[in-house]
GUFIKE-714351 format. One record per atom (N, C-alpha, C): x, y, z. Coordinates in steps of 0.001 Angstrom, whole numbers, padded with zeros to 6 digits, always signed. Example, Ala and Ser with C-alpha at 12.3 -4.5 7.8 and 13.67 -1.06 7.14 Angstrom:
BEGIN
+013190-005690+007800 +012300-004500+007800 +013200-003300+007800 +012850-002250+007080 +013670-001060+007140 +012900+000030+007870 
This chain:
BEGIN
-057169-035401+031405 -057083-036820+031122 -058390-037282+030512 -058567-037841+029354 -059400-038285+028660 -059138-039587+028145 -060039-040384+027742 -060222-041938+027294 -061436-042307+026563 -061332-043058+025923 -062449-043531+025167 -062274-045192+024866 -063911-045468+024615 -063341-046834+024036 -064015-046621+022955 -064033-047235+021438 -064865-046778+020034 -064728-047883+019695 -066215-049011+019505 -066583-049859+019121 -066505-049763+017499 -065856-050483+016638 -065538-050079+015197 -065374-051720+014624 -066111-051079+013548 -065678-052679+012010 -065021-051903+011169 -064519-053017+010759 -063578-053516+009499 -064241-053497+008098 -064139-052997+007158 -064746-053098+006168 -063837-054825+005560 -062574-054722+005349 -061572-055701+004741 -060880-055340+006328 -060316-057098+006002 -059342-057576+006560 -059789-058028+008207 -058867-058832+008931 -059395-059465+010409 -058336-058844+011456 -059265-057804+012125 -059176-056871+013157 -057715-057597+013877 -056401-057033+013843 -054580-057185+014990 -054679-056083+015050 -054229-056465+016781 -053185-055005+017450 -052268-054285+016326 -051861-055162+015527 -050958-054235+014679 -051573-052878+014103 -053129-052835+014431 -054022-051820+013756 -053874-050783+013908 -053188-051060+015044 -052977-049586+016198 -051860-048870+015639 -050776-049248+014733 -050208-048097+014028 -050977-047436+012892 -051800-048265+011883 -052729-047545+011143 -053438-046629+011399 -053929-046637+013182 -054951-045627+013512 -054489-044789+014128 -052948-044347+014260 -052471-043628+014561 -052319-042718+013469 -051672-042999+012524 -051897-042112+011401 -053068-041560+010555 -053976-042504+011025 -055194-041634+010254 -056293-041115+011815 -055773-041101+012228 -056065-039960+013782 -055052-038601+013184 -054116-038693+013197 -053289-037707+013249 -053341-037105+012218 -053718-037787+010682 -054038-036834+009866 -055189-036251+009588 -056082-036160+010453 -057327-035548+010814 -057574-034510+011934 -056339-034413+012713 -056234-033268+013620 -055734-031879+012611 -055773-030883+013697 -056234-029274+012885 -054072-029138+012601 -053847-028921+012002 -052154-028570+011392 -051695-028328+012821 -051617-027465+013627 -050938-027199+014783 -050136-028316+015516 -051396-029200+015574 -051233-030773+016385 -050516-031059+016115 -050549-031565+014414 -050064-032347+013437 -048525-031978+013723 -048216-030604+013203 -046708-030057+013799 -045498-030582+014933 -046802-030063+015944 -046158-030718+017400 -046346-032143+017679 -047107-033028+017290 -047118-034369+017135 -045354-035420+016408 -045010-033957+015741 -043966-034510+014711 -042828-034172+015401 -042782-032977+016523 -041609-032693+016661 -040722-033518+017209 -041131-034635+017210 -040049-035830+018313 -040325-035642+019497 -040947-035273+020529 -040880-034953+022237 -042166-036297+022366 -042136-036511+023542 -043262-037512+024026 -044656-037233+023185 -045750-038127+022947 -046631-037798+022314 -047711-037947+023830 -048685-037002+023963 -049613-037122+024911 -050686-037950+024961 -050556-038946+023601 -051868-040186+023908 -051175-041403+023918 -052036-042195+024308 -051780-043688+023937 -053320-044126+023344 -052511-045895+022564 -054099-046173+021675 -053294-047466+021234 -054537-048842+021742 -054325-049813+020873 -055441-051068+020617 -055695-051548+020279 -056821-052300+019142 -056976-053977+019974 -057958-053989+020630 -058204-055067+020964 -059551-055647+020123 -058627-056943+019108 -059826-057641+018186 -061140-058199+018950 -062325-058425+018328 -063588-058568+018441 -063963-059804+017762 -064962-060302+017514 -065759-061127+016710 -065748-060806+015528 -065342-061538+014426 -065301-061301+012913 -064747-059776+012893 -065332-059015+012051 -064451-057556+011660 -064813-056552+012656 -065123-056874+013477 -065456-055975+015154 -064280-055980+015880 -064150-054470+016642 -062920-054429+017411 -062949-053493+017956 -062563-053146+018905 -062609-052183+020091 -061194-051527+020005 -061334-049822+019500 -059714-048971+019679 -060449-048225+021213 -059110-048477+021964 -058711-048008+023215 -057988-046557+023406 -058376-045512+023426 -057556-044223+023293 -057426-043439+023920 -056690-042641+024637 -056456-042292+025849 -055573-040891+025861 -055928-040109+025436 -055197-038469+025519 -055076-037596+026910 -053906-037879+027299 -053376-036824+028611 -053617-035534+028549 -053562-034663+027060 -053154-033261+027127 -054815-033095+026811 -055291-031756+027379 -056484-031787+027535 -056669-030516+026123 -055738-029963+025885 -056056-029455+024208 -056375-030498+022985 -055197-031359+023014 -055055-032503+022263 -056416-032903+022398 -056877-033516+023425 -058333-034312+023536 -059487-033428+023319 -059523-032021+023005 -060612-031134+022562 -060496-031144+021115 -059474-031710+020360 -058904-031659+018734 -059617-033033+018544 -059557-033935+019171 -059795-035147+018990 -061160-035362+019043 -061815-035000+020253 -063114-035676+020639 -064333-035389+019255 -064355-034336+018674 -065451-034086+017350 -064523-035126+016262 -063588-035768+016427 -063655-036447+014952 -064195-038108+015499 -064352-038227+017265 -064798-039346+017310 -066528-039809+017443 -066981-039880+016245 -068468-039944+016169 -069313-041424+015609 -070177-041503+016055 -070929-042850+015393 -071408-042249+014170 -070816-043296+013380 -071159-043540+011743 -070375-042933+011178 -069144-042248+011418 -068132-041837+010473 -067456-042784+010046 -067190-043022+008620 -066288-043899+007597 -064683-043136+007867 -063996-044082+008207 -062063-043409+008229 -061604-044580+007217 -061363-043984+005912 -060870-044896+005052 -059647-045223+004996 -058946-047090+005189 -057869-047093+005236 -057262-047338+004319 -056426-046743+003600 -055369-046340+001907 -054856-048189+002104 -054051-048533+003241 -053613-049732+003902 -054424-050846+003397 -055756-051039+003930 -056739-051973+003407 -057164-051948+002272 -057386-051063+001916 -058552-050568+001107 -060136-050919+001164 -060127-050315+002787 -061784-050264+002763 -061374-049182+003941 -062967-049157+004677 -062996-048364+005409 -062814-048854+007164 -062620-048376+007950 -063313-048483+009373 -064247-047470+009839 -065220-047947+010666 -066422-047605+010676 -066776-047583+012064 -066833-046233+012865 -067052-046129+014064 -068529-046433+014510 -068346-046851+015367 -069938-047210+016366 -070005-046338+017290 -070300-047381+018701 -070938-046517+019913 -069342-045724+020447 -069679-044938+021003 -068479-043910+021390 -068736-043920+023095 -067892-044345+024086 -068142-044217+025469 -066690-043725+025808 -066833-042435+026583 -065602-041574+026795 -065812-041238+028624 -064173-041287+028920 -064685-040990+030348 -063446-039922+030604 -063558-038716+031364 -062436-037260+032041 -062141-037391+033104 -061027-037130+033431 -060619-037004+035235 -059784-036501+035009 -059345-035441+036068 -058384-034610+036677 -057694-035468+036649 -056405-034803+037218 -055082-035805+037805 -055451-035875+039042 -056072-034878+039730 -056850-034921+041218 -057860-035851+041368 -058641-035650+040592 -060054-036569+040615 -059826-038273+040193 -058019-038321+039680 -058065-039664+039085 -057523-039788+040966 -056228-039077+041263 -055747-039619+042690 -056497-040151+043988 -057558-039093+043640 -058117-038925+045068 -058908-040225+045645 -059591-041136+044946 -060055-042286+045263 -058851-043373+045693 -057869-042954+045592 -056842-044243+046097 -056449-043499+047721 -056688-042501+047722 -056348-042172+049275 -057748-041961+050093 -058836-041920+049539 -060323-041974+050210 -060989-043840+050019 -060191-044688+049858 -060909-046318+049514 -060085-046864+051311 -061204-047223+051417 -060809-048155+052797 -059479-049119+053255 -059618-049794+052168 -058222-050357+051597 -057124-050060+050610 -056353-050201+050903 -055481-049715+049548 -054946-051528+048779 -055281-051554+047843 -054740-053160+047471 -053566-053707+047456 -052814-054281+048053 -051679-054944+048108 -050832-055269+047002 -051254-056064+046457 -051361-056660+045189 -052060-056104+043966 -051909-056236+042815 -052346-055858+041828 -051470-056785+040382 -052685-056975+039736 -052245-058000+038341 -052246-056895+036752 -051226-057024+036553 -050943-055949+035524 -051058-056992+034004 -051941-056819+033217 -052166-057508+032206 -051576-057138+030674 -050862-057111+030525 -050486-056864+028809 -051004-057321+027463 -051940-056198+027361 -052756-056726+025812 -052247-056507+024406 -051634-055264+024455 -050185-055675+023229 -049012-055455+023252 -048637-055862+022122 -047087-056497+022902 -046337-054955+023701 -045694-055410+024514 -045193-054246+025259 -043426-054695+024983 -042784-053071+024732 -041592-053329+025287 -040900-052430+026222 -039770-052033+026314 -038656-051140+027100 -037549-051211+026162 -037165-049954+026352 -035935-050057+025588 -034778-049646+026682 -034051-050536+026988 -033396-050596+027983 -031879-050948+027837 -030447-050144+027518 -029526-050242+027346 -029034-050845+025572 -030095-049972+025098 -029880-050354+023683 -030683-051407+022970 -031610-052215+023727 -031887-053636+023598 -033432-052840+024146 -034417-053986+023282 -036042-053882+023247 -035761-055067+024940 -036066-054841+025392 -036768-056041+027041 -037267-056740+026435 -037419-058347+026565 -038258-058834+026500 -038855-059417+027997 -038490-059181+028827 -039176-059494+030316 -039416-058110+030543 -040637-057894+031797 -040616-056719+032575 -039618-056436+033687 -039749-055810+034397 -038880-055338+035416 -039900-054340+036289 -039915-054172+037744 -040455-053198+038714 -040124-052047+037972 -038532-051888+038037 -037861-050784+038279 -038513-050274+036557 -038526-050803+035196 -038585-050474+034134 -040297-049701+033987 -041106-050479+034646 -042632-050255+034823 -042575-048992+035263 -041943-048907+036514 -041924-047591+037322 -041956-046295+036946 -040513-046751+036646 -040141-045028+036074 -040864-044845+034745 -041370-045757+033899 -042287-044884+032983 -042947-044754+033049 -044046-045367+033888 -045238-044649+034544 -045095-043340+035375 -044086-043088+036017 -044006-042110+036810 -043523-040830+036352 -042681-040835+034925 -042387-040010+033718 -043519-039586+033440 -044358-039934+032550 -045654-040043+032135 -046826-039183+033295 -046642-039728+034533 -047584-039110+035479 -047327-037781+036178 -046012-037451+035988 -045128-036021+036639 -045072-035102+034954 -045280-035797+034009 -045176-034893+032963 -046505-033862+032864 -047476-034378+033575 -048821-033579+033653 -048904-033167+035074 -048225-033522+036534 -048419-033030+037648 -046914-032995+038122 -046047-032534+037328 -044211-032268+038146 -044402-031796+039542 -045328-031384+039996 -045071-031207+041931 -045404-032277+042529 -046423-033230+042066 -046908-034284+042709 -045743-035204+043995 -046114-036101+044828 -045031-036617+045784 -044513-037701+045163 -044879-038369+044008 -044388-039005+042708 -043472-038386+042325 -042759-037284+042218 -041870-036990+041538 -040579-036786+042011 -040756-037148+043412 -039691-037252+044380 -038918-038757+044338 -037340-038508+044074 -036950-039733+043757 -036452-040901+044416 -036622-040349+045954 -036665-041097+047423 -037796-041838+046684 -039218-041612+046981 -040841-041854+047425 -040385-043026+046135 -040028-042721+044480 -040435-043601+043806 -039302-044887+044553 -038015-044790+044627 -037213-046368+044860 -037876-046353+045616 -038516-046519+046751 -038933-046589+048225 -040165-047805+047672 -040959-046972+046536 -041738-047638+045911 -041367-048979+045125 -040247-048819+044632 -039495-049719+043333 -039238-051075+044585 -038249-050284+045299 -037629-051519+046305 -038516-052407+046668 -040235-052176+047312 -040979-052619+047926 -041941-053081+047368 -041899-053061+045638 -042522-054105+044867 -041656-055084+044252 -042427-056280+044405 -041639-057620+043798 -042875-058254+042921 -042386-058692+041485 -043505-059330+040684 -043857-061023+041196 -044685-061397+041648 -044337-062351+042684 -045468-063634+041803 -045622-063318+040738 -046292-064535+039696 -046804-063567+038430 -046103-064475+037362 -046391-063846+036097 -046878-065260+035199 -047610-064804+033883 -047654-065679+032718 -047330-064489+031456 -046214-064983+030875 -045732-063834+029933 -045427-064882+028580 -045428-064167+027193 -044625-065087+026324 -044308-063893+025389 -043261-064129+024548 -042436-063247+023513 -043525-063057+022374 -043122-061765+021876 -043781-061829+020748 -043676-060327+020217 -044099-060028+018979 -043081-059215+018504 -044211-058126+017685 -044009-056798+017443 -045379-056084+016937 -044635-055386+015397 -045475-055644+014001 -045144-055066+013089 -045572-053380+012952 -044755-052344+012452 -045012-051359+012923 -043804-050815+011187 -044756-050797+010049 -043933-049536+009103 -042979-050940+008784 -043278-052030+008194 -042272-053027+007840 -041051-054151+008300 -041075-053205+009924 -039983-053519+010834 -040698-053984+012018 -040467-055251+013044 -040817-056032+013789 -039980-055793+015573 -041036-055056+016124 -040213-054695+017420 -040545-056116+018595 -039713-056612+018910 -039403-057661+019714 -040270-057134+021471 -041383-057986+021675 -041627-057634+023250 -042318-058753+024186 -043143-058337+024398 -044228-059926+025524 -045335-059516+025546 -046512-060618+025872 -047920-060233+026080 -047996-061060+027266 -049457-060699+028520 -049079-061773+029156 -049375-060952+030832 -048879-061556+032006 -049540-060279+032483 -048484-060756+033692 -048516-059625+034535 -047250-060066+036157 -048279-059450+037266 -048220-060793+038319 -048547-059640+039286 -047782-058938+040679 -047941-058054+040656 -047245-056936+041129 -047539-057228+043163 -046465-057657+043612 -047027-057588+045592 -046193-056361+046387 -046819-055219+046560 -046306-053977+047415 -046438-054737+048796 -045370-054566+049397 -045098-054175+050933 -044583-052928+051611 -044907-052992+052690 -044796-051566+053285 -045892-051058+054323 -045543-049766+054517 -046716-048839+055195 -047841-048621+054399 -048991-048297+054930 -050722-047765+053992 -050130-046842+053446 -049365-045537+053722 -049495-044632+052794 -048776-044792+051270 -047574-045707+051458 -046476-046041+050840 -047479-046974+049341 -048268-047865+049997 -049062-049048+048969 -050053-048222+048326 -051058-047152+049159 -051671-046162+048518 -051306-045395+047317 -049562-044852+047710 -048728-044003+046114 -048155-045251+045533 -048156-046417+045581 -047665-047551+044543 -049331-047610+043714 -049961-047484+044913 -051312-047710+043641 -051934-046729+042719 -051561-045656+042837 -051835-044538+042208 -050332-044356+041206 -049394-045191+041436 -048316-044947+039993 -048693-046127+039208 -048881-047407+039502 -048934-048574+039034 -050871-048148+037711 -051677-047930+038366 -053062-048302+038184 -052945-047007+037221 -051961-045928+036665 -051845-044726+035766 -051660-045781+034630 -051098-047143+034767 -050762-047812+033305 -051846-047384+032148 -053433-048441+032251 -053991-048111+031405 -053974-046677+030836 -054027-045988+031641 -054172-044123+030586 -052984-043735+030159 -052276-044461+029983 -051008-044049+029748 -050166-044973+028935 -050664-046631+028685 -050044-047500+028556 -048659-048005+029278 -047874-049041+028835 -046341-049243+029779 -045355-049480+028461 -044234-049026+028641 -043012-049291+027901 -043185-048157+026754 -042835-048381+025656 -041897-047643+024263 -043320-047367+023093 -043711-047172+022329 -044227-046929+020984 -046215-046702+021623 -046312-046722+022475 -047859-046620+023321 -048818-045530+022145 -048228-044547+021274 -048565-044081+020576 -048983-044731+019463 -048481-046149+019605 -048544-046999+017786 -048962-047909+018181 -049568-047890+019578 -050849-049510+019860 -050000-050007+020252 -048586-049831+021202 -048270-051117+021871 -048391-050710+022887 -047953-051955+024406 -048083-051133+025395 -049808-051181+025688 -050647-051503+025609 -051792-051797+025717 -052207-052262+027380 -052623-051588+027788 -052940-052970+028890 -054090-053055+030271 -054164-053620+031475 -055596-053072+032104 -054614-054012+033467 -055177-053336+034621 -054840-053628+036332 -056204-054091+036457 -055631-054731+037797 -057322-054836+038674 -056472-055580+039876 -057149-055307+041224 -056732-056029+042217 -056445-057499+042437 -055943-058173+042741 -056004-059561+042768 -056301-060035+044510 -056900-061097+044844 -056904-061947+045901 -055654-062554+046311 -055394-062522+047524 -054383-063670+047897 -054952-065115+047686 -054125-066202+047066 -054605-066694+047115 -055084-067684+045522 -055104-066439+044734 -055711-066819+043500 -054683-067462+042220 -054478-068527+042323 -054285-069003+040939 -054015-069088+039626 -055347-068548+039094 -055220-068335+037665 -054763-066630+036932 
């Protein structure tokens, strides 16, 4: 599990999430042919990545590679002061400071079962637009049950023995979260000419139950960021960041 954040300008144009399909393709056409191959074959892609704008042509890409080959292909093309010219704009983007962080799937778990508390609650924030594709139809609301299982897809695709992958443990989990205050609004991400319908906006999430039970909700829920939530997480949607919340809190 690997992540980065890469502080980057804009030569032309004012830094949208929509960026995040551009920098998917010129990521991908800079990996060694092999990638490139298996990147294409249609099966899940092992990263997520999406573009949170900055001040004037400053902007922060968010990128996040599960497969730990993939992220050894990747990490030498992410350097300060390389020009990635976009055909799209016609200028360049221009990498800055590079801050990257690794964890096991062990080393990511193990702090949610060694923390004193396990958090109850948790506020799940959506920074671009997110969807689900759910009975034919893009979601435009979230759902427990929709969050769940793709986080938990996503987290058994790199640890299939884990107690996550047991399909008691996840409803047990599903049943015993309720989104119990959200601020969400519609909105829709351009991606190749065509406009996928989703929300930005954030829910927060209240587990009940036993400690051990809120402990594995917090270790499926808090996988979002490295993984993003919902459909296209490869093309910058799906964006997003947790953090505990207070009882209590308001805003």
């Amino acid at each position: 599990m690997n992540r980065w954040t890469i502080t980057m300008q804009a030569e032309k144009g004012i830094p949208s999430p929509y960026w995040g399909s551009l920098l998917h393709g010129m990521l991908v056409e800079r990996l060694p042919r092999e990638w490139q191959e298996r990147l294409h074959d249609g099966g899940p892609r092992p990263f997520s990545q999406w573009v949170e704008p900055g001040e004037g042509a400053a902007f922060r890409w968010r990128l996040s590679v599960l497969d730990d080959g993939l992220a050894a292909a990747v990490e030498p093309l992410l350097k300060a002061g390389e020009r990635w010219p976009c055909k799209h704009l016609q200028g360049d983007f221009i990498l800055g400071e590079v801050q990257g962080e690794r964890l096991t799937v062990q080393g990511y778990m193990k702090p949610f079962f060694l923390s004193e508390i396990a958090p109850p609650r948790l506020r799940l924030s959506f920074l671009s637009t997110t969807t689900h594709k759910t009975q034919g139809e893009y979601a435009l609301f979230p759902s427990v049950e929709l969050i769940a299982r793709g986080l938990r897809a996503r987290l058994c695709d790199m640890e299939p023995g884990m107690v996550l992958s047991d399909d008691e443990v996840l409803e047990q989990i599903i049943s015993r979260t309720r989104i119990a205050r959200y601020r969400l609004q519609s909105g829709s991400f351009a991606l190749e000419g065509a406009r996928v319908q989703g929300y930005t906006g954030y829910v927060d999430l209240s587990i009940q139950g036993p400690d051990p039970l809120i402990r594995l909700a917090n270790v499926l829920y808090c996988f979002a960021p490295w993984c993003g939530v919902g459909i296209k997480t490869a093309l910058g949607m799906g964006g997003c960041r947790i953090e505990p919340i207070e009882y209590g809190r308001n805003k």
